[in-house]
NULOGU-961917 format. One line per field, with one value per atom (N, C-alpha, C, O): residue in three letters; z negated, y, x negated; atom name; residue number from 1. Coordinates in steps of 0.02 Angstrom, whole numbers, plus 50000, padded with zeros to 5 digits. Example, Ala and Ser with C-alpha at 12.3 -4.5 7.8 and 13.67 -1.06 7.14 Angstrom:
2
aa = [ALA / ALA / ALA / ALA / SER / SER / SER / SER]
w = [49610 / 49610 / 49610 / 49577 / 49646 / 49643 / 49606 / 49598]
v = [49716 / 49775 / 49835 / 49834 / 49888 / 49947 / 50002 / 50057]
u = [49340 / 49385 / 49340 / 49288 / 49358 / 49316 / 49355 / 49330]
at = [N / CA / C / O / N / CA / C / O]
i = [1 / 1 / 1 / 1 / 2 / 2 / 2 / 2]
//
This chain:
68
aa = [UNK / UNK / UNK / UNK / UNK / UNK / UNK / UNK / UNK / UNK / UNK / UNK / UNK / UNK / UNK / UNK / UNK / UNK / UNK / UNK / UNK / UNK / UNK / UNK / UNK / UNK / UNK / UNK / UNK / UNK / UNK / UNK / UNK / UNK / UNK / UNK / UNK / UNK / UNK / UNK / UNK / UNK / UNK / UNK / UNK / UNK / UNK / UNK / UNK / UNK / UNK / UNK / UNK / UNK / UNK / UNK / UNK / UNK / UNK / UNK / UNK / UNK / UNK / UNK / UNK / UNK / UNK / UNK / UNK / UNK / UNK / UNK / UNK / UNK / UNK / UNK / UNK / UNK / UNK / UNK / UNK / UNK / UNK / UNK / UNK / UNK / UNK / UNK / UNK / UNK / UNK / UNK / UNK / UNK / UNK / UNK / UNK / UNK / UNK / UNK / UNK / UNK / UNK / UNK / UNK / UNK / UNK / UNK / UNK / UNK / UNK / UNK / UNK / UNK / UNK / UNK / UNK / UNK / UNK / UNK / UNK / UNK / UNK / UNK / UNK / UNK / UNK / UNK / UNK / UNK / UNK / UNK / UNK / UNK / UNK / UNK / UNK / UNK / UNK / UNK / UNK / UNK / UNK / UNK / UNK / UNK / UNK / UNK / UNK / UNK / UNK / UNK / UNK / UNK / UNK / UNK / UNK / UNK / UNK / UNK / UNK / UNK / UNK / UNK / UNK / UNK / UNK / UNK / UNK / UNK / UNK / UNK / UNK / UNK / UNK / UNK / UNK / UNK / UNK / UNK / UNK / UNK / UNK / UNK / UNK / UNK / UNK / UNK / UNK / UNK / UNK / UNK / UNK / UNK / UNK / UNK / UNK / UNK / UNK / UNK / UNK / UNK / UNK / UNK / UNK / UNK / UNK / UNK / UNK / UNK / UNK / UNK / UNK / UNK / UNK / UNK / UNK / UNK / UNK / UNK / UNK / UNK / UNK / UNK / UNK / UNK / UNK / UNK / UNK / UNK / UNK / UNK / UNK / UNK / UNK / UNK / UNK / UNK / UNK / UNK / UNK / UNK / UNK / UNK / UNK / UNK / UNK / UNK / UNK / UNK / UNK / UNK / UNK / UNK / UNK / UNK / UNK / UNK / UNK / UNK / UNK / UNK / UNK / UNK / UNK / UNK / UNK / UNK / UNK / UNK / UNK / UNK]
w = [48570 / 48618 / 48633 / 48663 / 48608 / 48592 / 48668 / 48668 / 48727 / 48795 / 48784 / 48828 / 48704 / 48714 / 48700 / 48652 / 48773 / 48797 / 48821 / 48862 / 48781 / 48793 / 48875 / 48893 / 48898 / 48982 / 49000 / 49014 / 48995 / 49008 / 49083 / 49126 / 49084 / 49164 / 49189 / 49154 / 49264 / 49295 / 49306 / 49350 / 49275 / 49302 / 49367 / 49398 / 49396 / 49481 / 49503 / 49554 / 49451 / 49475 / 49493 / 49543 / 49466 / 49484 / 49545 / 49590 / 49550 / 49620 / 49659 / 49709 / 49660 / 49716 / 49744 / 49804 / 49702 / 49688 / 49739 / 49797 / 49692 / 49741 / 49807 / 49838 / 49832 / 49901 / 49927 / 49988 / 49907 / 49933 / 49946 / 49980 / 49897 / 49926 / 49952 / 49986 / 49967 / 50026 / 50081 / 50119 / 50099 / 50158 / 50183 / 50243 / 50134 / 50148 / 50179 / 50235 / 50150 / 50136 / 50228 / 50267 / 50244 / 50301 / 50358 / 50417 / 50335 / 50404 / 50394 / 50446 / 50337 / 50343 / 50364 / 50420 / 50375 / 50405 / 50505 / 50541 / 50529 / 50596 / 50619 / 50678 / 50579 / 50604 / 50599 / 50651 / 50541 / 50572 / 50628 / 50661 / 50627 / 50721 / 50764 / 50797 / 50764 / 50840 / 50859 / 50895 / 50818 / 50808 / 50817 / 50864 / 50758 / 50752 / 50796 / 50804 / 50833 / 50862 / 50826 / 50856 / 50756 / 50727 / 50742 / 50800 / 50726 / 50727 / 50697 / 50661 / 50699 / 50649 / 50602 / 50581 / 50563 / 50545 / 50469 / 50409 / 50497 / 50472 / 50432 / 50375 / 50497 / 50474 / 50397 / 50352 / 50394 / 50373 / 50303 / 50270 / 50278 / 50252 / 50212 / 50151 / 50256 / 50217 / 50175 / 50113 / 50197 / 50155 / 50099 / 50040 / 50120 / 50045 / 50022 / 49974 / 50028 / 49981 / 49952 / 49915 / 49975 / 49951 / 49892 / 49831 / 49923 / 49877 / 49804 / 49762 / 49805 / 49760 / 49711 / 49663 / 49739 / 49701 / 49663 / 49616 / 49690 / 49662 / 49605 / 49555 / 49610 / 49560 / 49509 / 49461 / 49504 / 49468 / 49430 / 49370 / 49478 / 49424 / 49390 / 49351 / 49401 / 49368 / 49298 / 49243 / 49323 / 49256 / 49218 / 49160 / 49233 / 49178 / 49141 / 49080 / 49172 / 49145 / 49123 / 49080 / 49135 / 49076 / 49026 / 48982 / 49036 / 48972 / 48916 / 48859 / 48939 / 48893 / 48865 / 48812 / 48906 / 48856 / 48840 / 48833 / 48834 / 48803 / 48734 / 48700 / 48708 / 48649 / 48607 / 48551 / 48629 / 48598 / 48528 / 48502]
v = [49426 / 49407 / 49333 / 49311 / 49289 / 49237 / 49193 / 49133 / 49240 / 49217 / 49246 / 49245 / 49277 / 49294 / 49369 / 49396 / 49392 / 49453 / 49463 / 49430 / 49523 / 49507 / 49571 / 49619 / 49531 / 49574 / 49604 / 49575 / 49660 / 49682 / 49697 / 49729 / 49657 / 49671 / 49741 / 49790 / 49742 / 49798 / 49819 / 49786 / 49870 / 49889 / 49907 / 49947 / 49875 / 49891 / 49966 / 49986 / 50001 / 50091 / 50084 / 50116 / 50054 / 50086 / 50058 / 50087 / 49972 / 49962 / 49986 / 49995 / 50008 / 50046 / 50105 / 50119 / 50144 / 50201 / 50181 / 50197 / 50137 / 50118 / 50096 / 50107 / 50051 / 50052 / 50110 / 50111 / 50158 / 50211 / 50285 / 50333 / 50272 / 50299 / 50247 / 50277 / 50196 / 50169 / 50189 / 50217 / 50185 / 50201 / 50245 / 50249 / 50313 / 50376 / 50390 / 50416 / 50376 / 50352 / 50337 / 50376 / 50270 / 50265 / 50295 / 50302 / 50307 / 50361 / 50416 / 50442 / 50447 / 50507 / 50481 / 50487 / 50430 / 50417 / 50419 / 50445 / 50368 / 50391 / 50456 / 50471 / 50497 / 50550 / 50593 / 50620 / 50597 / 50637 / 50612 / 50638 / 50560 / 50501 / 50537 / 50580 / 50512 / 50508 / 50606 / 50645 / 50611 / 50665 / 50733 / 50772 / 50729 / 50797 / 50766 / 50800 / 50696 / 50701 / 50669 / 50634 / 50693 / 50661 / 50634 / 50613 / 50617 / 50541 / 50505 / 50530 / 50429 / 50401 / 50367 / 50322 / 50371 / 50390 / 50456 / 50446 / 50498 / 50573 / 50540 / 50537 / 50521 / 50516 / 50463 / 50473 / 50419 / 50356 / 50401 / 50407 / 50431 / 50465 / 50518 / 50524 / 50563 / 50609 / 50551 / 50555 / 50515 / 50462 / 50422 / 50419 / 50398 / 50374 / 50413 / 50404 / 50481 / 50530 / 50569 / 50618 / 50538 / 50584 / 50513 / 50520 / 50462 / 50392 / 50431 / 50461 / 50421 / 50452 / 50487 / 50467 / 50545 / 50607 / 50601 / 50637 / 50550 / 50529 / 50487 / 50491 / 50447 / 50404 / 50436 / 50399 / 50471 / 50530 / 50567 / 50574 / 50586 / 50638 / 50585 / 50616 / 50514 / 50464 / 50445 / 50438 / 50438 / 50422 / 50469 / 50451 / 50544 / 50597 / 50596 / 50586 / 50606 / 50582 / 50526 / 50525 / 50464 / 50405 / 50450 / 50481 / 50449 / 50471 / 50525 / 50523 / 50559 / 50631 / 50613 / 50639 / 50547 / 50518 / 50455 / 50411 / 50445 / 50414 / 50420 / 50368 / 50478 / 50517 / 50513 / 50487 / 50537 / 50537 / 50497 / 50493]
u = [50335 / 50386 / 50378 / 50329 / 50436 / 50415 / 50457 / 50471 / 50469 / 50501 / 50577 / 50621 / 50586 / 50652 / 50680 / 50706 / 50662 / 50666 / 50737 / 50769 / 50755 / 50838 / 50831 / 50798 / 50881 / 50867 / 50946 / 50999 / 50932 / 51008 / 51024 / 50993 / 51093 / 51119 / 51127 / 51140 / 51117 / 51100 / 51170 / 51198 / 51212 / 51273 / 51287 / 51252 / 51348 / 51372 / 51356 / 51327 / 51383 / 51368 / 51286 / 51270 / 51241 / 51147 / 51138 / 51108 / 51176 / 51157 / 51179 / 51143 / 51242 / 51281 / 51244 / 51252 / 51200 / 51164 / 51104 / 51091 / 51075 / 51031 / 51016 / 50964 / 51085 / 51095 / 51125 / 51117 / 51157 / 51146 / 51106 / 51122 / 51038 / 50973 / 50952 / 50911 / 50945 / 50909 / 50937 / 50898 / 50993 / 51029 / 51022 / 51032 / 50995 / 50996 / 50936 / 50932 / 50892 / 50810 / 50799 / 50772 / 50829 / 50817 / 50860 / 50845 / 50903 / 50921 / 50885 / 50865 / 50869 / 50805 / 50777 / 50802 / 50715 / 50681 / 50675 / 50632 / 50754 / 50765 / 50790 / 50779 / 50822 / 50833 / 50745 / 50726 / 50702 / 50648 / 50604 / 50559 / 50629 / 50590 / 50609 / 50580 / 50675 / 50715 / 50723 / 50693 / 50771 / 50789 / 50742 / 50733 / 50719 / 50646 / 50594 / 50543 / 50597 / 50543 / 50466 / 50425 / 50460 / 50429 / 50363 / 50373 / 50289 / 50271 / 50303 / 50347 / 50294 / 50323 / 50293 / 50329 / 50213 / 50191 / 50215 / 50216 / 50224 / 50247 / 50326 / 50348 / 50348 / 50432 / 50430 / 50470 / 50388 / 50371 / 50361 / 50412 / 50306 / 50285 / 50329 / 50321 / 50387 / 50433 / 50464 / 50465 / 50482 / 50539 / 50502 / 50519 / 50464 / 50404 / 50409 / 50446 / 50386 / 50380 / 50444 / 50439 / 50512 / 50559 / 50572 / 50578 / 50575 / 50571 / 50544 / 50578 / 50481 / 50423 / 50469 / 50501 / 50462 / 50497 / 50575 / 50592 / 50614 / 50668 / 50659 / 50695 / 50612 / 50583 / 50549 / 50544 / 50534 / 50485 / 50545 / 50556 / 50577 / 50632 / 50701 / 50736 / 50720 / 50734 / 50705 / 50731 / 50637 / 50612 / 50595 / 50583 / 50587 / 50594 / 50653 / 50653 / 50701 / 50779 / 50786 / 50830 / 50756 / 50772 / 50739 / 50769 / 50663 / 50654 / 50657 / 50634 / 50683 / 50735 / 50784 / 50802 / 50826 / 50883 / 50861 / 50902 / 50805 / 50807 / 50768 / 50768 / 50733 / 50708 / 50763 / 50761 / 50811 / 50900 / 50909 / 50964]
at = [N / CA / C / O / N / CA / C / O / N / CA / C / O / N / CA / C / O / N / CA / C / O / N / CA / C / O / N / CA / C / O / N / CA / C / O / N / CA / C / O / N / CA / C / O / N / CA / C / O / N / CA / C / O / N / CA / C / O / N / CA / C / O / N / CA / C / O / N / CA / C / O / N / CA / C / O / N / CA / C / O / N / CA / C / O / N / CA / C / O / N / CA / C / O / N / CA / C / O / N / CA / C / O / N / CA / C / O / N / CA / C / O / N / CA / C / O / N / CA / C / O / N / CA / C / O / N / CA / C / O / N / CA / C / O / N / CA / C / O / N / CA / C / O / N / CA / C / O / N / CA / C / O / N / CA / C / O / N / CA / C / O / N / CA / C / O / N / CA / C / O / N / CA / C / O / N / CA / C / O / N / CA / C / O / N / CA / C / O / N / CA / C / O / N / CA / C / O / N / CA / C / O / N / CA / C / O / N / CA / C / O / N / CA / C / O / N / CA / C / O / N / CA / C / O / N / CA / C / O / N / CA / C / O / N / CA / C / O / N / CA / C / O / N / CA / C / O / N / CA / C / O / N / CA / C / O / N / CA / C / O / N / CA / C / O / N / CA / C / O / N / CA / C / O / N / CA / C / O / N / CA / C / O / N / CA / C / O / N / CA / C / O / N / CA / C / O / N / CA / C / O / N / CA / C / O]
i = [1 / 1 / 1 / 1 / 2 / 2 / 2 / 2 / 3 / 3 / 3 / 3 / 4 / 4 / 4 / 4 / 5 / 5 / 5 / 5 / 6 / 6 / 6 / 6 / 7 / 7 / 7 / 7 / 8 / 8 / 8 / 8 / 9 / 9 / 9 / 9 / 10 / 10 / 10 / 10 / 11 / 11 / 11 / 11 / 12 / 12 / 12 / 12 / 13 / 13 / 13 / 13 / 14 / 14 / 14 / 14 / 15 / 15 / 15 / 15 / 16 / 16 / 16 / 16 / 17 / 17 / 17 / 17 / 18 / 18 / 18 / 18 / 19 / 19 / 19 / 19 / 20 / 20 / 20 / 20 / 21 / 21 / 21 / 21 / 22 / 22 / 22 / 22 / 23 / 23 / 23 / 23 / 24 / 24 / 24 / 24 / 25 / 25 / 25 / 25 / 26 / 26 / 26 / 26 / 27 / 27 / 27 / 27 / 28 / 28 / 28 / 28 / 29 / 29 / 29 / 29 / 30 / 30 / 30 / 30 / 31 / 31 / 31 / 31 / 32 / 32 / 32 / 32 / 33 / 33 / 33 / 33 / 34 / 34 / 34 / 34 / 35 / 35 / 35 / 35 / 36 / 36 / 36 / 36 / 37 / 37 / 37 / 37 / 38 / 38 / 38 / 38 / 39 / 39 / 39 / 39 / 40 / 40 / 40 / 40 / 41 / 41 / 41 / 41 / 42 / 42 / 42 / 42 / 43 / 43 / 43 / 43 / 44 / 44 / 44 / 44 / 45 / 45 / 45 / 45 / 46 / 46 / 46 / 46 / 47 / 47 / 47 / 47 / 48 / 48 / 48 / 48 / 49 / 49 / 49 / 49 / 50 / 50 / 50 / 50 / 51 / 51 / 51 / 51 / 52 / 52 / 52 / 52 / 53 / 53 / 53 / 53 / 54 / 54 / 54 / 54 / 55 / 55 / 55 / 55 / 56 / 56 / 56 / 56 / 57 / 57 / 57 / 57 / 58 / 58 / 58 / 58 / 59 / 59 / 59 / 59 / 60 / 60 / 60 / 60 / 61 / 61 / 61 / 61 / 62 / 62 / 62 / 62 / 63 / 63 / 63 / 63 / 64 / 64 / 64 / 64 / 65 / 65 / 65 / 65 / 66 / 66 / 66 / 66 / 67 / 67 / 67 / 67 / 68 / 68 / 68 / 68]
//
């Protein structure tokens, strides 16, 4: 790799995607606060970890299509 790493643009649909699990992400987050009461701590924690798990089953699915 001689610096010429071809870098492909991120299509509008992934970011859109992506700001809309963040969005989601953190209102899960205030609703298990406010709402359930929560620590926040705990609340902090479900949402990392739903983060996690979305990321996890993303990249199983890149990589199944991408065996293809």
């Amino acid at each position: 790799m001689d610096g010429e790493e071809s870098e492909k643009p991120v299509p509008h649909r992934v970011k859109v995607g992506v700001g809309v699990v963040t969005v989601l992400l953190v209102l899960w987050f205030l609703f298990a606060w406010i709402i359930l009461d929560r620590h926040v701590l705990d609340a902090a924690g479900e949402s990392v970890g739903t983060a996690f798990a979305l990321g996890v089953v993303v990249s199983l699915i890149g990589a199944l299509r991408g065996q293809r």
